[in-house]
Each structure stands twice: as C-alpha cells, then as structure tokens.
C-alpha positions in Angstrom: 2.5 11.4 -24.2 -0.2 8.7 -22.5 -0.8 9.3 -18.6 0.9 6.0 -18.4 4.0 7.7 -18.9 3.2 10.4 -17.2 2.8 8.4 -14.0 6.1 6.9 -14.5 8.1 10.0 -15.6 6.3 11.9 -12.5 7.3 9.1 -10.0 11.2 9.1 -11.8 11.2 13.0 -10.8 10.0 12.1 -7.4 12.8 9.5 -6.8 15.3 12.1 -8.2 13.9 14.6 -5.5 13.7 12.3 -2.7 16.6 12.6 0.5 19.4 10.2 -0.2 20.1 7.3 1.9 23.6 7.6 2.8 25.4 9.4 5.8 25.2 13.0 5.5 28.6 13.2 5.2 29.1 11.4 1.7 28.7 13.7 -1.6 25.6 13.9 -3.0 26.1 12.1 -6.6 25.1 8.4 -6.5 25.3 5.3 -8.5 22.4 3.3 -9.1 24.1 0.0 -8.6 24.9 0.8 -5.2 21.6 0.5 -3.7 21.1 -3.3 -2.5 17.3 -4.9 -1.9 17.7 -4.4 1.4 17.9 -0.3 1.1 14.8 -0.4 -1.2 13.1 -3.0 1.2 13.8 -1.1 4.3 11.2 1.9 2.8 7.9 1.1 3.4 4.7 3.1 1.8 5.5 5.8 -1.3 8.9 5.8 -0.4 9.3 2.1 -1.4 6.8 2.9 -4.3 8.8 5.3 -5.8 12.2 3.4 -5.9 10.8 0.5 -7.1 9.2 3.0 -10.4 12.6 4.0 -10.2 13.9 0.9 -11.2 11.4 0.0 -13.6 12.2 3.1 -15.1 15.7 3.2 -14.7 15.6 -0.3 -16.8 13.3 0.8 -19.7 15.1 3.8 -20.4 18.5 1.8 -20.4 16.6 -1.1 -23.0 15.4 2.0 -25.2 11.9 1.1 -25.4 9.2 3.1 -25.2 6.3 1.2 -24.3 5.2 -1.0 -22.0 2.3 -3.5 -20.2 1.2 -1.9 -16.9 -0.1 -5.4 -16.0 3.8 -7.0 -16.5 5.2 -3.8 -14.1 2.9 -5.0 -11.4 3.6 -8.7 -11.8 7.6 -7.8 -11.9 7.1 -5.3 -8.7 5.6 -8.6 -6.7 8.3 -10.8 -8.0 11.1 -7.9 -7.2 10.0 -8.1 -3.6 9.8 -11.5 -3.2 13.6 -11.8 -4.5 14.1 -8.7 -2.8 12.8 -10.9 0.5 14.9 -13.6 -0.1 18.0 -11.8 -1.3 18.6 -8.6 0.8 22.6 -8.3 -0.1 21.3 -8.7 -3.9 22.0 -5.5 -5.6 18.0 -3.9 -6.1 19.1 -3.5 -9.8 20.4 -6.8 -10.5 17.1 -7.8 -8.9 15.2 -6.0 -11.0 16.5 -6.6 -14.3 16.2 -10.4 -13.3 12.3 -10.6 -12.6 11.9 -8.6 -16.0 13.8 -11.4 -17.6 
C-alpha cells in the first residue's frame, strides 16, 4: 500500500474517531448524507481537514477505484469550499460529489 493511501485511510479512521456533531442526546449511528456544508464549514483547522478526507474518501470508496491524483483532491477540496461558501444548506456530500464531477 503507497503512503498516499496511507494518509487517506489514517485521516478516514480519524473522522471515524472524532466526537459527533449532534446533541448528546441523539444515538450514536449517523448517516453520511445528513451532514450539510455548513456542519463541515463550521470546523476550522484538522477538524475541517479530516471531514473533508472524509468525503473524498467516503466518494472513492463508493466509485470502487483505487487510485487517485493527489493534485485533483486538492483542486476538488478548494472548489468544495467555495460551493461549500456559497451553498451552506447544500448537503457536504452532494457538494462533494459535484466538484469531483
């Protein structure tokens, strides 16, 4: 396995392990579609980091593929926030899977 997927697996993990964002009174389990780009925008710093490498994970694994171009995943995180900017009720998948488009 490539440290490129090590990074990515490592930061999937680290999403998986970090405190959800919901009242404390809601169950645990969560859906990925119910996060909208204002939740992920509302992180700043690793936090933010790590849900976005969520996403682009999230979205790889769902295509099947394997591989990817590090260069495209930073070009796609820049164009995820600036939808995510303009479109904070947008659901941060739906977002996602558009700027890989």
């Amino acid at each position: 396995m490539s440290a490129k997927h090590n990074i990515v697996g490592g930061l999937v993990l680290a999403c998986l392990a970090m405190p959800p964002m919901v009242n404390a009174q809601d169950s645990s389990d969560r859906a990925v579609d119910q996060y909208q780009c204002k939740d992920v925008m509302r992180d700043s710093g690793a936090n933010r980091d790590v849900a976005i490498a969520f996403l682009h994970g999230f979205l790889l694994g769902k295509s099947g593929r394997l591989q990817f171009n590090v260069d495209d995943l930073h070009k796609q995180t820049d164009a995820f926030v600036e939808r995510c900017l303009n479109n904070p009720t947008e659901k941060a998948m739906d977002a996602m899977a558009a700027v890989k488009q």
